[in-house]
C-alpha positions as CSV (number, residue, x, y, z in Angstrom):
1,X,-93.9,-33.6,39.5
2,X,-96.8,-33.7,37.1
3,X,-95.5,-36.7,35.1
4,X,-94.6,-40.0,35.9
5,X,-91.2,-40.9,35.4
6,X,-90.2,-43.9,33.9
7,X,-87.7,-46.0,36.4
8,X,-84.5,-46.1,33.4
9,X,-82.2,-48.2,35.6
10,X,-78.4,-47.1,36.1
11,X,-78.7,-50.0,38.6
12,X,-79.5,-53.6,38.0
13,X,-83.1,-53.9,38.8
14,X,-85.1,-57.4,39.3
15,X,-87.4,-58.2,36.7
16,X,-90.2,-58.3,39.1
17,X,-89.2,-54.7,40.8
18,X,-89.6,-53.9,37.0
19,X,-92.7,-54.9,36.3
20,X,-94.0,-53.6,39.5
21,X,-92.6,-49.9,38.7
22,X,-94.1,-50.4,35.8
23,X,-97.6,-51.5,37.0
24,X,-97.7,-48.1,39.6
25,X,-96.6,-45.9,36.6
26,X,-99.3,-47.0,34.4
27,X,-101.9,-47.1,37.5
28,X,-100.8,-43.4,37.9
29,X,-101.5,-42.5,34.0
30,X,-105.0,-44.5,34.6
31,X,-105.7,-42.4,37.6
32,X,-104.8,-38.9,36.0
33,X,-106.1,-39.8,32.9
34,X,-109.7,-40.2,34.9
35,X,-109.3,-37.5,36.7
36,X,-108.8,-35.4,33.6
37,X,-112.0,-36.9,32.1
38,X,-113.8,-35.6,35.5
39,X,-112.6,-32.6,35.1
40,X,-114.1,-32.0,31.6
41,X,-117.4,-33.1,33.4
42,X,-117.7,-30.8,35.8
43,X,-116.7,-27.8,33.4
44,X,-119.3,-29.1,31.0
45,X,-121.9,-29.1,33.8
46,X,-121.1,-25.8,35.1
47,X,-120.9,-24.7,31.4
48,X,-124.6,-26.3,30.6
49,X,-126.2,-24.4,34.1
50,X,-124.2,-20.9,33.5
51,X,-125.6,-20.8,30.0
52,X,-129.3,-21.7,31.0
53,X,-128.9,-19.2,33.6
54,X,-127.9,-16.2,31.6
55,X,-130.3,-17.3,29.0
56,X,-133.3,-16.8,31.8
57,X,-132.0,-13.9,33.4
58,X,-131.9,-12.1,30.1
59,X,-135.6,-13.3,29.3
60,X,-136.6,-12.0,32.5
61,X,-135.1,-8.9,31.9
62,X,-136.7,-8.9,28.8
63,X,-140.5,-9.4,30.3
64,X,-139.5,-7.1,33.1
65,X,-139.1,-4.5,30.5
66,X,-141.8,-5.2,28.5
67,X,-144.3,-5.4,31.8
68,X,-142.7,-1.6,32.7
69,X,-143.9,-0.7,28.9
70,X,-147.5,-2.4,29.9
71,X,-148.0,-0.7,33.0
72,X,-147.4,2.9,31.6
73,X,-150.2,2.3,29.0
74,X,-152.6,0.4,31.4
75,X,-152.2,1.2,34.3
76,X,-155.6,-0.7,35.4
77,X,-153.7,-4.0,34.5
78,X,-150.6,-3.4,36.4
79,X,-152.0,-6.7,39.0
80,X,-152.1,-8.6,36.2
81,X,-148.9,-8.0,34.2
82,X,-147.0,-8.2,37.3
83,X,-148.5,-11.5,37.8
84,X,-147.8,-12.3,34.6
85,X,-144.3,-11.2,34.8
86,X,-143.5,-13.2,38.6
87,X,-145.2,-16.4,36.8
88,X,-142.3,-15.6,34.2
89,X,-139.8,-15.2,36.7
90,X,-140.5,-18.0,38.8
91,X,-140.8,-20.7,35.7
92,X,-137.2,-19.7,34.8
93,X,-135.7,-19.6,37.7
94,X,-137.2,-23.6,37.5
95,X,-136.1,-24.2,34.5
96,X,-132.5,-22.8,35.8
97,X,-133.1,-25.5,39.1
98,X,-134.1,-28.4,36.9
99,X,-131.0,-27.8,34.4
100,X,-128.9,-28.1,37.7
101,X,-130.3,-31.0,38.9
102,X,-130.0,-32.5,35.6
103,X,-126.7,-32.0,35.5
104,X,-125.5,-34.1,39.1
């Protein structure tokens, strides 16, 4: 039963039995109703960290690629760009960390 039924009688029911269904069936809208809401939440935090971490794995691609393309015409450099490239690598994946803890 995913909805609260309203209590319609077919039996004489007490005024105060009736106010009391009536006070659980709107404390059950108020309690789906904010779980709902939490729901949303989490999707939008899951939503907020997926996209930040696709956007830095595709940047890191990117660099790795563009590193590769160094290497080939320096090779004397190769140290440095794949410094350059971990330093990358390693401030994204940061980035990615901080987003999450953002979003708790």
């Amino acid at each position: 039963m995913n909805e609260v039924q309203r209590h319609t009688g077919g039996m004489q029911v007490s005024r105060r039995a009736g106010r009391q269904l009536q006070s659980i069936s709107d404390s059950t809208l108020v309690r789906i109703a904010d779980v709902a809401a939490e729901a949303d939440v989490q999707t939008a935090r899951v939503a907020a960290v997926t996209s930040v971490g696709a956007a830095a794995m595709q940047s890191v691609s990117l660099v790795a690629q563009l590193a590769q393309s160094a290497e080939l015409m320096c090779p004397n450099a190769a140290s440095e760009i794949n410094l350059i490239r971990s330093a990358v690598a390693m401030s994204a994946s940061q980035i990615v960390m901080e987003t999450t803890n953002r979003t708790r």
